[in-house]
C-alpha positions in Angstrom: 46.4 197.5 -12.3 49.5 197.9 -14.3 50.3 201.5 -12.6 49.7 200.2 -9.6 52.4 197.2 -10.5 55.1 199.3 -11.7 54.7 201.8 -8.8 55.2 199.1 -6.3 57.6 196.4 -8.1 60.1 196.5 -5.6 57.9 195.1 -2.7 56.2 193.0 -5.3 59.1 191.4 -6.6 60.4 190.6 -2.9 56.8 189.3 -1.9 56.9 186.9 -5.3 60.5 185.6 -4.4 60.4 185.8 -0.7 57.3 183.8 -1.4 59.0 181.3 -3.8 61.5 180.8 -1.6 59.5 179.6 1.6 57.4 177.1 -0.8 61.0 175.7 -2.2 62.3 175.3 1.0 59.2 173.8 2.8 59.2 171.3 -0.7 62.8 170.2 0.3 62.8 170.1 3.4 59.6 168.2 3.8 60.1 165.0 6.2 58.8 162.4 3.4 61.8 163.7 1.3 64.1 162.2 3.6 64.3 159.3 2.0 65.0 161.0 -1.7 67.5 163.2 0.1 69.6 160.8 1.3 69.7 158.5 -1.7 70.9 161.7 -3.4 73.9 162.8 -1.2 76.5 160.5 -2.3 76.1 161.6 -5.9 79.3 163.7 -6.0 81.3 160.9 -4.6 80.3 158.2 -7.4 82.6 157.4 -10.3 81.4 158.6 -13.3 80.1 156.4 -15.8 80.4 157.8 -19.3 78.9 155.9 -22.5 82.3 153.6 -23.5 81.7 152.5 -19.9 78.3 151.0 -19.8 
């Protein structure tokens, strides 16, 4: 199993992050996220609060 691994790592590692990458992406871009998406967007824009603020 492990010679078989380290023979083929290259299309092993692209198969493993290819893969993680279509599950992230499907997770984000899922249409019940919407709602979490778009309460998150302005997050950049806010003032920031530090601790002497609050």
């Amino acid at each position: 199993m492990i010679d078989w691994l380290t023979n083929n790592a290259g299309m092993t590692g692209l198969l493993f992050f290819f893969s993680v990458f279509v599950i992230v992406s499907v997770w984000a871009f899922r249409p019940s996220a919407k709602q979490s998406i778009e309460a998150h967007k302005f997050i950049p824009l806010r003032p920031s609060q530090t601790v002497e603020d609050k």
